[in-house]
N, C-alpha and C positions, 0 to 999 in steps of 0.2 A: 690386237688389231693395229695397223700398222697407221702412221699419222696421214700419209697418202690417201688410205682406204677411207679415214676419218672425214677427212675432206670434201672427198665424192660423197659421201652418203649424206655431209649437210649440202653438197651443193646440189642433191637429186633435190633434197625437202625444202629447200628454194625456188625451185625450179618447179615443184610440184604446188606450191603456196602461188606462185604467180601465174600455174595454167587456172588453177582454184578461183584466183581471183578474176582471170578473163572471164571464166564460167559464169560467174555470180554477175559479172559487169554487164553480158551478152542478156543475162536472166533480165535481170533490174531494166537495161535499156527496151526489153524485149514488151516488159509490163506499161512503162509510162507512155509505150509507142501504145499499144493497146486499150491503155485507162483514158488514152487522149485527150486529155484535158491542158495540156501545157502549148503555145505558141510555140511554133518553130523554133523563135532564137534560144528562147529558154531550153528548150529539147537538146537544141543546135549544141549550147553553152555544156551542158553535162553531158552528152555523148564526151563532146569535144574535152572537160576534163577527164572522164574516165581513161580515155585513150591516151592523154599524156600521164597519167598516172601508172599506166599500165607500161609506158614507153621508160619513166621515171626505175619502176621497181627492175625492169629488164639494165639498162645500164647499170643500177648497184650491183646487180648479179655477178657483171665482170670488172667488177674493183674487191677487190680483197676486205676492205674493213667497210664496205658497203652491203655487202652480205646479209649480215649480223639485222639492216636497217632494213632490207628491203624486205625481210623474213617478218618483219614486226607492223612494216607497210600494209603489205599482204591481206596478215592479219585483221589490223584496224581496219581496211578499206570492204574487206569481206564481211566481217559484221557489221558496218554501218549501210555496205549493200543488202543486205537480208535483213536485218531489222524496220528499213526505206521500202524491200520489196510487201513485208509484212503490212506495213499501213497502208499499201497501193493493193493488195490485195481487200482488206478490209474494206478499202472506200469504195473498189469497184463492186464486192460484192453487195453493198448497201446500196448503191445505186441499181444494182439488179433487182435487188428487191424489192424496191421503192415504184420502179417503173413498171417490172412483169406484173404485177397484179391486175390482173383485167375482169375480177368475179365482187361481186357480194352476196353477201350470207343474209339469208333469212332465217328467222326463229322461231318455226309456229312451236305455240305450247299450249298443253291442255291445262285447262283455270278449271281450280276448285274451290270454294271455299277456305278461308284459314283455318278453320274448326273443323273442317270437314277430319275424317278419319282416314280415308284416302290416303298413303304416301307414294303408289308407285301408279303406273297407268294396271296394272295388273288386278289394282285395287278394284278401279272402275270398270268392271266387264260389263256388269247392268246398269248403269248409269245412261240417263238423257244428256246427250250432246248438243250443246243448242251449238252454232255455224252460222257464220255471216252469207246471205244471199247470194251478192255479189264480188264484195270486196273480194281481191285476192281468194279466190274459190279457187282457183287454179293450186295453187299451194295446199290448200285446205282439203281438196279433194285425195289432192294425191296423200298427205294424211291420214285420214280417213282409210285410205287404201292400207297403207303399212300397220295403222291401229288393228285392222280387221283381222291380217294377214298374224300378226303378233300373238294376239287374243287367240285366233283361231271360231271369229266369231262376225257377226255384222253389227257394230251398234247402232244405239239409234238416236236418230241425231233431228234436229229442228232448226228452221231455218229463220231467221231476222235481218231485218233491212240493214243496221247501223250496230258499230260496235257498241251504244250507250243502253241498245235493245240486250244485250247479250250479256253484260254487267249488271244490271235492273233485273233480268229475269233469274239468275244463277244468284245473286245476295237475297233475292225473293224468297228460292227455293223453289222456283216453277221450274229449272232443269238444274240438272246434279253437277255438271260440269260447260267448261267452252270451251271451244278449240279457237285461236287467235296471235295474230302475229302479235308479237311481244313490243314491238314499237307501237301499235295500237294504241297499248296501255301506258306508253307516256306519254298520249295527247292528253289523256286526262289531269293533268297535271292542268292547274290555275283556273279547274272548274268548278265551282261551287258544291257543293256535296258529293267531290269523288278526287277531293284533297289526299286522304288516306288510301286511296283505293289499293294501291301494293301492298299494304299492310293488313288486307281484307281476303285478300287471295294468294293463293300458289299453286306453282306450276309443280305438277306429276310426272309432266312429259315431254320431250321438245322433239323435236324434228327439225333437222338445219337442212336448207338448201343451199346449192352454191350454184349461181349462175352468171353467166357472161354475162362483159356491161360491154356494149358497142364504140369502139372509139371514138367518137365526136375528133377527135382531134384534129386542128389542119395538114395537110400532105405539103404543103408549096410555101409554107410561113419558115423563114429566116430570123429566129430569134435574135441574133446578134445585130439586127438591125432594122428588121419591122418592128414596128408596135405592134402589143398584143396583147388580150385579158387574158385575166387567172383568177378563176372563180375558188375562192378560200373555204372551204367549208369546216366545219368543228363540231364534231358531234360528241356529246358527253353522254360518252356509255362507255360499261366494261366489255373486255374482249377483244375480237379481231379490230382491226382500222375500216375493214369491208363489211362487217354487217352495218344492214339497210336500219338507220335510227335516223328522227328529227334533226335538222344541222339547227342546231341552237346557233353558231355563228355564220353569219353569209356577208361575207366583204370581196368586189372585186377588186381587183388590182389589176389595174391599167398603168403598163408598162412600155416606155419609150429607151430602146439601149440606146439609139443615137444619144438622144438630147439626156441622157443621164435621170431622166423623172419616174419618179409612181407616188401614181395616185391611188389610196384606197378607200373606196369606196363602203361604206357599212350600210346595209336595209335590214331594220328593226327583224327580230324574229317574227313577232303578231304581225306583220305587214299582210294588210287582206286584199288579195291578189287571186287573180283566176291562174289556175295551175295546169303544164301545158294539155293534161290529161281530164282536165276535170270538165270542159265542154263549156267554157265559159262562167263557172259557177265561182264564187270566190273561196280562199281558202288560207287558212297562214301561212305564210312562208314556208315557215320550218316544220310543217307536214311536208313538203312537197320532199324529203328527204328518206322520209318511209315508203317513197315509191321509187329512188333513185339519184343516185348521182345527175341522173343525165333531165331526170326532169326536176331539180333543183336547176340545174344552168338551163333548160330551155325557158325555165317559169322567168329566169334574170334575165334572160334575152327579150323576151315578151315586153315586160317591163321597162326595160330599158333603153329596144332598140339597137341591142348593139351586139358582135359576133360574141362571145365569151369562146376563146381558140381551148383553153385546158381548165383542168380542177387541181389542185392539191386540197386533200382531205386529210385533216388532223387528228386523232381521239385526244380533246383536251383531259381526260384522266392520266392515260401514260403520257401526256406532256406533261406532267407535274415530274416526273422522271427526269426528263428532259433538263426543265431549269433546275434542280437539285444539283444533276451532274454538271452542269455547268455554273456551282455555284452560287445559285440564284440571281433574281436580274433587279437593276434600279426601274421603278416605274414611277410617273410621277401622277399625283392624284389631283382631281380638280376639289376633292371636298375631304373633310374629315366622317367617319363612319366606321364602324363597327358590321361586321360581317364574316359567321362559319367558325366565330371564336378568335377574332383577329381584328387588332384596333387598327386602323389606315389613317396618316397623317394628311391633311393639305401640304402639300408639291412632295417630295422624293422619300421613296420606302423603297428600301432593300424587303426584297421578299424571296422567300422558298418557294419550292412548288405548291404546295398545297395553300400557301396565303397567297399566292398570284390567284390560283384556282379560286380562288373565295371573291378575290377581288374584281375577275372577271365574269362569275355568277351575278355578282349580287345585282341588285335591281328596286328592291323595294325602297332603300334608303336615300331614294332621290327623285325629287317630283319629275325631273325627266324620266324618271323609269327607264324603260330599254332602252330609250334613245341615251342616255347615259351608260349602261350598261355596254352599247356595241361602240364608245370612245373609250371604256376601259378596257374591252379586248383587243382593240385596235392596238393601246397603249402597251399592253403588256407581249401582245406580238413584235412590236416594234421595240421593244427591249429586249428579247429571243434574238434578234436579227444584228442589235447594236453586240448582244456580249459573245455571237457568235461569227461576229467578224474582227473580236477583237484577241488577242494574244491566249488570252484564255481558254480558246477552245482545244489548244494545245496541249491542256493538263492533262483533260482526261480525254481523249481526241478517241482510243476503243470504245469503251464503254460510252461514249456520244453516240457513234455508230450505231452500236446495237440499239438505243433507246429510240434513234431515229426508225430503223428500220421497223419495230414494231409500230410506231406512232404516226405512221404518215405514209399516204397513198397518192399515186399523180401516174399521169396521161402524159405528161410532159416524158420525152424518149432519153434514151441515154445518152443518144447523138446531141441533141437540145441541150441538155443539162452542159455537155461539155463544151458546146460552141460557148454557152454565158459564161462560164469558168474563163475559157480562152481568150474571150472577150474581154472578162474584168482583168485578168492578170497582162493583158498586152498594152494595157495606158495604167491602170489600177485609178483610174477616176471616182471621186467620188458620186453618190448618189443624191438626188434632192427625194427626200419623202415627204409629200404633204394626205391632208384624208378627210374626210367630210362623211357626212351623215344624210341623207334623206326623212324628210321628218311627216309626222301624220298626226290627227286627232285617235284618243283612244274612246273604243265605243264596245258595245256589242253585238253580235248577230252570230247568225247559224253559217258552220261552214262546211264545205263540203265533202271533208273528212266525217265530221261530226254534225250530223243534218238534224238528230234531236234535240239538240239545245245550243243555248245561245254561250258563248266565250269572250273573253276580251279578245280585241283584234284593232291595231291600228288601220286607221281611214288613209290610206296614201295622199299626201300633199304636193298634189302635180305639179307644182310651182319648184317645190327642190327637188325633184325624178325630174324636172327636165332641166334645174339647173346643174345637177349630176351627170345627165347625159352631154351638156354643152360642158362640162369638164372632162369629160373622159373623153371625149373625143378631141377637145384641146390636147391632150398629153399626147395619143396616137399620133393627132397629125403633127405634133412637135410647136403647137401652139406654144407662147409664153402664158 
């Protein structure tokens, strides 16, 4: 091969490395245009070097001992584009996922006794069904339908007012089995003789629904510069983020982009509140989650007074994922205590996922009870937020993604998401957070999830619900 011939064939694979790398440049710019989250200038800034780079490797081409560099240019600039297009991929699909979800999942399942012999629904073809009345009969019917259909048979089934009637009579042994949505059975939790109760029964059978949640969300709200609520919800169960369970956590966050503020708001989970379905009847809180996303934010509007525009919904189990992958977060504690197999100092603990989770459970080891309980979730959310604004979320920046995308559900749009992006990266201002609590008397009575017996429930203290509502509305209007 002659040294002529030589020449051309490294000057075609020159030539063919620097069409390569426009290709990749056209991709990359093609993606951040479409992930949208960057300002003009910023966008402006890297179009603008790609294209003098691209201008850079074209003049080595026609220098002789420039060649050699622009061949190795090429190179570098082509994988640092594809590796860049890679995390722009990543982040936009987590952001798709995060915002497409518009269903939740319900769980009915057939209860049997623990000892029962029973292991599959197959078991129970003769078996009495006892069925809630009224509750969610809608779900329960169509149940019923699919059981018949399955068996090839009609069982037979009895009807009671309240889920505590359907518990009582199946541990009795007056019906063989229940049909019941599975968040039911963690109201029972903190009620005097049905402490154990999961440990009394199981499920044979389940039956999942999946249905539309209606978007409450505003059409005409400008994140980047209205104020506006975001209803936090935290639900501690396993599985999807969208099954319909109790929000053990409810903080709004009242949010001003102008004035740089948020405020968050925590209301105790027992807070005894009429819920916006229940017809005036009072009820906890964190029932009002087993009926929906949307009547947990309407029961906080009720209360409050005030629009709640979106939700982000959390499963505090796979956030224990979450702060692992990022290393675990500083939080700082108001008391010393022991909790979940994990000693807690007064002021700063490094913690994992699972001793955050402990730390944001616990409740008993403090005469403020929940009301202390919903300042250590508050705390340990606000240490999520500190270590994942800071350098660190860099390490493991994939595997963040995906533990995000299982763990968290929002109303908030794509478009939304990326106006606040664009917004914090065009000043990079910091944030003031401050948060408060709404406080109550704890007492008992009947609620109207659970109308045969009585529960702990805090008594709401109208004095801080409406000095809560004269804060959140200070931060909206850009009050000091």
């Amino acid at each position: 091969m002659s040294s002529r011939t030589k020449k051309n064939k490294k000057s075609k694979y020159n030539i063919l490395f620097l069409i390569l790398q426009i290709v990749i440049s056209v991709i990359f710019g093609s993606m951040l245009l479409y992930l949208d989250m960057l300002p003009g200038i910023y966008l402006g800034a890297i179009i603008g070097i790609l294209v003098i780079l691209i201008l850079i490797n074209y003049l080595l081409l026609s220098w002789k001992k420039g060649r050699a560099i622009s061949y190795g240019l090429s190179v570098i600039i082509s994988l640092v584009l594809i590796v860049g297009g890679y995390y722009i991929f990543r982040t936009s699909a987590m952001l798709d996922k995060i915002t497409s979800v518009n269903t939740e999942i319900n769980n009915i399942n057939v209860y049997v006794r623990a000892d029962d012999s029973a292991e599959a629904i197959e078991d129970a073809v003769s078996y009495d069904f006892g069925i809630l009345e009224v509750l969610d009969r809608k779900h329960t019917d169509e149940t019923i339908d699919k059981i018949n259909k399955k068996l090839d048979t009609n069982i037979s089934t009895k009807s009671y007012e309240a889920p505590t009637d359907l518990i009582d009579e199946l541990l009795k042994g007056s019906i063989d089995a229940i049909i019941l949505n599975e968040g039911y059975v963690g109201m029972f939790e903190g009620i005097e003789g049905y402490e154990n109760i999961k440990e009394k029964i199981k499920s044979i059978y389940i039956n999942t629904f999946e249905t539309e949640v209606e978007n409450q969300a505003p059409v005409d709200k400008d994140v980047s510069s209205d104020g506006f609520v975001v209803y936090l919800s935290g639900i501690d169960t396993t599985g999807p983020v969208s099954t319909k369970s109790r929000s053990d956590v409810n903080i709004l966050m009242a949010i001003n982009p102008t004035t740089r503020k948020i405020l968050l708001v925590n209301t105790p989970r027992d807070y005894y509140v009429p819920l916006s379905i229940s017809g005036g009847v009072r009820d906890k809180l964190t029932h009002a989650g087993n009926y929906g996303i949307n009547v947990s934010m309407d029961t906080l509007e009720m209360l409050y007074g005030v629009d709640v525009d979106y939700y982000v919904r959390l499963n505090f189990t796979s956030f224990v994922t979450i702060i692992d992958t990022l290393g675990g977060v500083d939080v700082s504690s108001d008391y010393s205590f022991n909790a979940g197999g994990y000693s807690f100092a007064k002021g700063n603990n490094h913690l994992n996922g699972q001793a955050a989770l402990a730390f944001a459970r616990e409740r008993y080891s403090f005469g403020a009870g929940d009301r202390q309980r919903g300042k250590n979730q508050m705390a340990v959310i606000q240490a999520v937020i500190n270590k994942m604004t800071s350098p660190a979320l860099l390490s493991n920046y994939t595997a963040l993604l995906s533990d995000i995308s299982s763990s968290i559900q929002t109303n908030i749009s794509n478009d939304e998401i990326s106006d606040l992006v664009k917004m914090q990266l065009s000043d990079m201002r910091g944030w003031e957070i401050s948060s408060t609590s709404v406080d109550g008397t704890g007492s008992s009575n009947y609620t109207f999830s659970m109308p045969r017996l009585k529960a702990y429930v805090m008594v709401p203290n109208e004095a801080s619900v409406n000095e809560a509502v004269n804060m959140i509305k200070g931060v909206l209007q850009g009050e000091n």
